[in-house]
C-alpha positions in Angstrom: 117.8 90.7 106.3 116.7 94.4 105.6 119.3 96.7 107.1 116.6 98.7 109.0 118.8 102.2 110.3 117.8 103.8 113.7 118.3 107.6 112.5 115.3 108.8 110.9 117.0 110.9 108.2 119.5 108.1 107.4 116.7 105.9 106.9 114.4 108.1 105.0 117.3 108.5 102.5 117.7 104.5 102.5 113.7 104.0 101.7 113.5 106.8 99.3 116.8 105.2 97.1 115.4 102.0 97.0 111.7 103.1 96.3 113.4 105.1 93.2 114.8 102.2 92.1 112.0 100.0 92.7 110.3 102.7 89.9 113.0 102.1 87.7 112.8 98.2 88.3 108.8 98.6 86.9 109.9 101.2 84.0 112.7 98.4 83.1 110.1 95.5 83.1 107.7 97.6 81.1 105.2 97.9 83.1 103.3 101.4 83.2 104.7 103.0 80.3 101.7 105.2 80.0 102.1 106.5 83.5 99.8 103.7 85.0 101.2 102.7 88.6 102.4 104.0 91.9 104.6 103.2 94.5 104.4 105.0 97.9 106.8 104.9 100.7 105.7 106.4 104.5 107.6 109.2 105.8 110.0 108.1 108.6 109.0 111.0 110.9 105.8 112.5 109.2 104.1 109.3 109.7 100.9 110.4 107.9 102.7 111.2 104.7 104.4 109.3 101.6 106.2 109.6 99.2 105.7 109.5 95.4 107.0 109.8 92.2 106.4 113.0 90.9 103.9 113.6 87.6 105.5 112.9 84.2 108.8 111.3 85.4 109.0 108.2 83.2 109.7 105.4 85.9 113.2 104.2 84.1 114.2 108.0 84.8 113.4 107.8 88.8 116.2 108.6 90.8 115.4 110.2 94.6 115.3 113.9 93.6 112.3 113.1 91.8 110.3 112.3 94.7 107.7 114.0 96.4 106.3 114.5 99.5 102.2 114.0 99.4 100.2 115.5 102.7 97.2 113.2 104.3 95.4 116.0 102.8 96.7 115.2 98.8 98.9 118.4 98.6 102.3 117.4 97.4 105.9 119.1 97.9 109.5 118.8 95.7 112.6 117.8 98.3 112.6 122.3 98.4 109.4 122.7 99.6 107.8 123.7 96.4 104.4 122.4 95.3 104.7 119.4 93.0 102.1 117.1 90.6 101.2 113.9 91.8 99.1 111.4 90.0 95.4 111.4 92.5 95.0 107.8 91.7 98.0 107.1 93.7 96.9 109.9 96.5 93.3 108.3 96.5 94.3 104.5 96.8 97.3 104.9 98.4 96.7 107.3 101.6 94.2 105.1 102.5 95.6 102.2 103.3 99.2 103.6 104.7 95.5 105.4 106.9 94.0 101.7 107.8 97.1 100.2 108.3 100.2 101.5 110.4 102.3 98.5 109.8 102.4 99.5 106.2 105.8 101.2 105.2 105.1 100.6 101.2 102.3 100.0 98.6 102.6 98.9 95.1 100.6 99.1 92.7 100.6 99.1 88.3 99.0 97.8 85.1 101.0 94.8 84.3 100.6 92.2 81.2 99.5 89.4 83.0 98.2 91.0 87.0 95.8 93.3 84.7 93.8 90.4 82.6 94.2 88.1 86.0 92.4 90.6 87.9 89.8 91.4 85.0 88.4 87.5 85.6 87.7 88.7 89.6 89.0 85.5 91.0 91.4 84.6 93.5 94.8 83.1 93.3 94.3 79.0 93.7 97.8 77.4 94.9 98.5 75.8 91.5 102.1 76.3 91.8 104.9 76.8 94.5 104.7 80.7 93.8 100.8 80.5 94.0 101.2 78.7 97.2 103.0 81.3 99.0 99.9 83.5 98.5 97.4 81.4 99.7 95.5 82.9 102.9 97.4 86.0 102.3 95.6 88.0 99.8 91.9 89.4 99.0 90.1 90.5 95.9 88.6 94.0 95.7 85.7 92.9 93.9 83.6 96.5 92.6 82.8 98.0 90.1 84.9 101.2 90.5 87.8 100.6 88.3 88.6 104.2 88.3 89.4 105.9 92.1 87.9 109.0 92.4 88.1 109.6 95.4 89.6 108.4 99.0 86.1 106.7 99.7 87.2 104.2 96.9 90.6 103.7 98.8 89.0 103.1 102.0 86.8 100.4 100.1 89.9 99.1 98.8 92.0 99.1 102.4 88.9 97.2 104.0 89.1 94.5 100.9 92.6 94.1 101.4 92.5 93.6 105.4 96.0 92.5 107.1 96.9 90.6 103.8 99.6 91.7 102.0 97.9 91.6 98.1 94.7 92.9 96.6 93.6 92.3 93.5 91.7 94.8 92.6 88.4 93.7 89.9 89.2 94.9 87.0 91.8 96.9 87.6 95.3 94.9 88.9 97.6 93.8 91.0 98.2 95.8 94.6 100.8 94.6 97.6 102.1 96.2 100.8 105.1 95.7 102.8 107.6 96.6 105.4 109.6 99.1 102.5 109.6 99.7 98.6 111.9 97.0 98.3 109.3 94.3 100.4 106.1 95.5 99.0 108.0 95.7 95.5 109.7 92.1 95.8 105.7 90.5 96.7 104.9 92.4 93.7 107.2 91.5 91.4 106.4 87.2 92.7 102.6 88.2 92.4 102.4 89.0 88.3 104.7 86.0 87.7 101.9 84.1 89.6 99.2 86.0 87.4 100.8 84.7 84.5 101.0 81.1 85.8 97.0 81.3 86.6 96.3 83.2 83.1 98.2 80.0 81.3 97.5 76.8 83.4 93.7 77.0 82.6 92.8 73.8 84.5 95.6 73.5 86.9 94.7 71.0 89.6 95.6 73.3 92.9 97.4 71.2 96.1 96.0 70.9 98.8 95.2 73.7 101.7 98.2 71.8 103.9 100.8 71.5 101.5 100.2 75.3 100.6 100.9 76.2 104.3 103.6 73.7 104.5 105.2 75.8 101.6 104.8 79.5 102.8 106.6 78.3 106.3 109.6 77.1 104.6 110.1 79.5 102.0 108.2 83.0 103.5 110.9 83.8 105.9 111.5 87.8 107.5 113.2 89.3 104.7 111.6 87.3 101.8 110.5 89.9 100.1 113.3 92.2 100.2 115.4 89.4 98.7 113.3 89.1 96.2 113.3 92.5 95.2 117.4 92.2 95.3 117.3 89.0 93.0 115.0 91.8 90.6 117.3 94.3 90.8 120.4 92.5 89.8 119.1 90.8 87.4 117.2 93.9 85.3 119.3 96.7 86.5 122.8 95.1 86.8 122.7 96.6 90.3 125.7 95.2 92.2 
């Protein structure tokens, strides 16, 4: 179970650790080494704010100082109150959703090897595999033509697309989850390009049925599930204890 901490400031400094090392779990995995990906984390007490890596910090070279603050109106501030760089992809996609949807503490989203050609065939994920299953009824495609988001009116497109699921994918583009933290909305990330890859390789896989899909999210898609899965990542490509 995530250790959720009642003091606002104890807790902001608990998100923004693990969202910094959720960056460096993407930069690790080599996944947007040109800069292409985001991760946003809500602000514990300025609800309608995130934060975000700041501009030209290469994700394997994250750490909390290098995250900024980003205003509902796309202005951004350095931990001193100084105005920072963002990338406006993230600000446009991003403030959007954490917008439509309260419940959201986290988005992910970044050009991966497999989530990126999965996305470019505009289909959905079929329960082909236990991964795949875990998906199924839980996820939406973002099926237009704008592949590059200019502005918030093509983040609100993509918040109505994704609904109350917890993945997107957007046409064309990638891969995009949402959780409870970095580390939940990470961990779904993380499971999502591995099933990607299993859907860009098993070309005629023969999908289960709608039941034994259900019958696999309740036993395996318990509270925490995703934060696990994010701690299975981190061990494993950051030798984090």
């Amino acid at each position: 179970m995530e250790p959720v901490l009642e003091d606002p400031v104890a807790e902001r400094a608990r998100l923004l650790d693990d969202l910094a090392t959720a960056y460096r779990l993407f930069g690790t995995l080599r996944w947007a080494e040109l800069g292409d990906g985001h991760i946003t984390c809500r602000d514990t007490e300025k609800l309608d704010h995130m934060w975000l890596l700041r501009h030209r910090v290469p994700f394997e070279r994250a750490g909390p100082t290098d995250l900024v603050l980003v205003a509902p109106d796309g202005s951004a501030a350095d931990q001193d109150g100084r105005p920072a760089r963002i990338n406006n992809s993230a600000y446009h996609i991003h403030h959007p959703i954490h917008e439509a949807r309260p419940d959201v503490v986290a988005a992910a989203h970044v050009h991966t090897h497999w989530g990126t050609p999965f996305a470019a065939e505009r289909r959905m994920i079929e329960p082909i595999s236990q991964e795949s299953a875990l998906f199924y009824g839980d996820h939406s495609l973002f099926d237009d033509e704008e592949i590059q988001i200019l502005s918030c009116d093509g983040g609100k497109r993509i918040a109505a697309a994704l609904g109350e699921h917890r993945a997107v994918i957007l046409a064309n583009h990638g891969l995009l989850t949402v959780g409870s933290s970095p580390a939940d909305a990470v961990g779904w990330f993380v499971l999502m390009e591995r099933v990607a890859e299993v859907q860009m390789k098993a070309r005629h896989g023969i999908p289960v049925s709608p039941e034994a899909a259900r019958d696999a999210q309740a036993d395996i898609v318990v509270e925490g599930y995703g934060w696990d899965l994010y701690n299975w990542a981190i061990r494993r490509h950051l030798d984090v204890v």
